[in-house]
C-alpha positions in Angstrom: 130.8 146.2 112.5 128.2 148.3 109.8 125.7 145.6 111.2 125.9 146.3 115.1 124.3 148.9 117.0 125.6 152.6 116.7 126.7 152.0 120.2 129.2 149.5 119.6 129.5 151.0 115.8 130.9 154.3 116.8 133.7 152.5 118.8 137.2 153.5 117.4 139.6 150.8 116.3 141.4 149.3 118.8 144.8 150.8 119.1 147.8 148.7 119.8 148.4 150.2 122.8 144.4 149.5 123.8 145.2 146.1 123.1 148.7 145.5 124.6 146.6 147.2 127.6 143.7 144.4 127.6 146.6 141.8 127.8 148.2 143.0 130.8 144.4 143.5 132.5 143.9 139.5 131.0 147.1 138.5 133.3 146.8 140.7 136.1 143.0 139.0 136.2 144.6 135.4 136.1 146.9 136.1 138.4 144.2 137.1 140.7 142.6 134.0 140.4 145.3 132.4 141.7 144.2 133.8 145.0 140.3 132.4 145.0 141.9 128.8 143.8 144.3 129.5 147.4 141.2 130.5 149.1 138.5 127.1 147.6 141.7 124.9 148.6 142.0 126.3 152.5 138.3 125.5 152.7 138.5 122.7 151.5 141.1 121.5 154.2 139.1 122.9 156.3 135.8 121.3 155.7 138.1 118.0 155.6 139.7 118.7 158.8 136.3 119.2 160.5 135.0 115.4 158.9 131.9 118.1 157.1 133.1 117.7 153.7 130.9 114.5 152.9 128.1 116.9 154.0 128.7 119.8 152.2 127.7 121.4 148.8 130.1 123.8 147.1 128.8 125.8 144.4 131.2 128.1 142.1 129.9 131.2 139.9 129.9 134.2 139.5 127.6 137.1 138.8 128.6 138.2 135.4 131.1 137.2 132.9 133.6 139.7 131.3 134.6 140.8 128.1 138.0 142.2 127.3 137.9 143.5 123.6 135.6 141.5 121.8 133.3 143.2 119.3 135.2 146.3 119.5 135.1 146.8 122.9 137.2 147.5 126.1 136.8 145.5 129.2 133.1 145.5 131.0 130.2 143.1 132.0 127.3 144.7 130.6 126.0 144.1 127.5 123.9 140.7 126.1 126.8 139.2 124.6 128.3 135.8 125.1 131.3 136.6 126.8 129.6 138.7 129.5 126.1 136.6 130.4 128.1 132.8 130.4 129.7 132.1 133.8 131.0 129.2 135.2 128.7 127.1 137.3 130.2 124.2 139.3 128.9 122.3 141.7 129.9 119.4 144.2 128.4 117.7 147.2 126.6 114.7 148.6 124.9 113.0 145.2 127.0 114.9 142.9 128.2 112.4 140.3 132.0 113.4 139.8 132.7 115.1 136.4 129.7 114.9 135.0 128.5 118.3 132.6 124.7 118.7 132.1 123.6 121.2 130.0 120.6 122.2 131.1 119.9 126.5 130.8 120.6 127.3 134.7 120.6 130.8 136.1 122.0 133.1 139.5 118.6 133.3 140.8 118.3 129.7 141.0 120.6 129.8 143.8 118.4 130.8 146.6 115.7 128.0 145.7 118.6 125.4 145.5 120.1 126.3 148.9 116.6 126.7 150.2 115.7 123.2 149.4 119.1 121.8 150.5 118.2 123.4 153.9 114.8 122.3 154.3 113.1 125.0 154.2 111.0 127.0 151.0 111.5 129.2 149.0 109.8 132.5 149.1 107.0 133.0 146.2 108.6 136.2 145.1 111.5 134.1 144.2 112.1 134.0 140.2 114.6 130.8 139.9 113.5 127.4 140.1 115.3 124.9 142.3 118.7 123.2 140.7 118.5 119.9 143.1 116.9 117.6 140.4 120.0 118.3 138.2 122.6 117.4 141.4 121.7 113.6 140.9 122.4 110.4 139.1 119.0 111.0 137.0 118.4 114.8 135.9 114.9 115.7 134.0 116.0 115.9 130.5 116.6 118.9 128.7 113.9 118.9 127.1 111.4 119.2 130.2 113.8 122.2 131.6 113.6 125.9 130.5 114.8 126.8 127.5 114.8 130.6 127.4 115.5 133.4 130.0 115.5 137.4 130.1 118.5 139.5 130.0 118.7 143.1 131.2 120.7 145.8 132.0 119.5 149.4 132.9 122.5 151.7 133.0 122.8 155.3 131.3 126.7 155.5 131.9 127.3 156.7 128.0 130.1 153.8 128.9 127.8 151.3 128.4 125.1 149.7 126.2 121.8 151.5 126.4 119.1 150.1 128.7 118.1 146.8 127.4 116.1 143.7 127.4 117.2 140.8 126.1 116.1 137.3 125.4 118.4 134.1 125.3 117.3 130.9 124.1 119.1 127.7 122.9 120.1 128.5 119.7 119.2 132.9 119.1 120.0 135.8 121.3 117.3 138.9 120.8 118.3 142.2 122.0 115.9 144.9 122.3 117.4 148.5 123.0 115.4 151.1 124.7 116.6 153.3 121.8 114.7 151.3 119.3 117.5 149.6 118.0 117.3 146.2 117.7 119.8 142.7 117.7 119.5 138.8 117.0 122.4 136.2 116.7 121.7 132.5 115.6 124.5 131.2 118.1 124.5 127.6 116.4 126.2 129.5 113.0 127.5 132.3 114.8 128.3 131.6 118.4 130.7 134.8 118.1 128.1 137.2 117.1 129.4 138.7 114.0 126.3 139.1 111.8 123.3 140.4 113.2 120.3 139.3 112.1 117.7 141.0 112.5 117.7 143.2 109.2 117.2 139.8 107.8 115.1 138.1 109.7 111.3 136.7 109.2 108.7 139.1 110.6 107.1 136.4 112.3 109.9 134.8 113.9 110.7 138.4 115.0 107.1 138.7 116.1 107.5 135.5 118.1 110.5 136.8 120.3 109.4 140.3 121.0 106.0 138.4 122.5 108.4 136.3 124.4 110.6 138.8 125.6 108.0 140.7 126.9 105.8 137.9 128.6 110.0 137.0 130.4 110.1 141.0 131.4 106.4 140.8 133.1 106.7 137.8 135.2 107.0 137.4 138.7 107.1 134.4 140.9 106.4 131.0 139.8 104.9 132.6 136.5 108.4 133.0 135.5 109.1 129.7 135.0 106.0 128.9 133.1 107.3 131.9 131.1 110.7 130.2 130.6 109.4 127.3 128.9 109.1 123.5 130.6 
């Protein structure tokens, strides 16, 4: 932990009883599930029973992931890490190949362009995301011609959580930039955990490089964000 930010530094060790605690919250969470998998199945049956289901889209995500003791810490959603900024995101509908996994970088505010264009309608300019219906068919864009970098941020002072911050994700680093001055990077391809930051380490220029970025992600607005999210 001597390389992590005082605010996740400072932690105390995880007592067994903190940790026999996490494990009943894990269950009592999976157990709740069990009522949204109850809830997708009745509408299922019921799009079914209506003859709508060949018609319809069903998207599945969330707005945040969770962690539950990882890097020291309790159970919250706030920081850049991993466990808190991956969700799932499933989709089926008209088009859909079954069981196929793409994995282009796709966000929560690429919902209301995707449901905009499924509609017929468009978008509003103010809107960030970028339409996901080129990825719902047989033949997706490559990666390659998709974004490959977004902004992460979070702005509470609870002294329960990070401090304010900005953060940028690409494929392979995660750059974290506190409003206290301290500073984070992770090279997810040799450390997808997040154990050994970085950024003490790191080449000035590369560091140069993703503080431009991070700001240019932070400015934009519209349509520009995608330019600014690469492809």
């Amino acid at each position: 932990m001597s390389d992590k930010p005082s605010w996740v530094r400072q932690r105390p060790l995880l007592s067994d009883a903190k940790v026999d605690g996490m494990k009943s919250h894990y269950r009592e969470r999976l157990e709740s599930l069990q009522a949204v998998d109850e809830m997708v199945g009745n509408l299922v049956a019921t799009l079914e029973a209506q003859g709508k289901m060949r018609n319809t889209y069903i998207v599945f995500t969330s707005d945040n992931g969770y962690h539950i003791g990882q890097h020291r810490l309790g159970t919250s959603k706030m920081t850049a890490y991993e466990e808190d900024i991956r969700v799932p995101y499933v989709v089926r509908g008209p088009g859909v190949p079954v069981g196929r996994t793409v994995d282009h970088m796709v966000l929560n505010n690429d919902l209301a362009p995707t449901f905009a264009q499924l509609g017929g309608v468009s978008a509003p300019s103010f809107v960030d995301g970028r339409s996901l219906v080129p990825l719902l068919g047989s033949t997706p864009p490559p990666v390659s011609e998709w974004r490959d970098q977004f902004l992460v941020e979070q702005h509470s002072l609870s002294a329960k959580e990070p401090p304010p911050y900005k953060a940028l994700r690409t494929r392979d680093l995660t750059y974290v930039r506190y409003a206290d001055g301290e500073r984070e990077l992770y090279n997810l391809t040799n450390d997808p955990y997040e154990l050994n930051n970085r950024h003490r380490a790191a080449d000035s220029a590369l560091l140069s490089s993703l503080n431009t970025r991070l700001s240019t992600l932070n400015r934009c607005v519209g349509d520009s964000c995608q330019t600014a999210e690469g492809r």
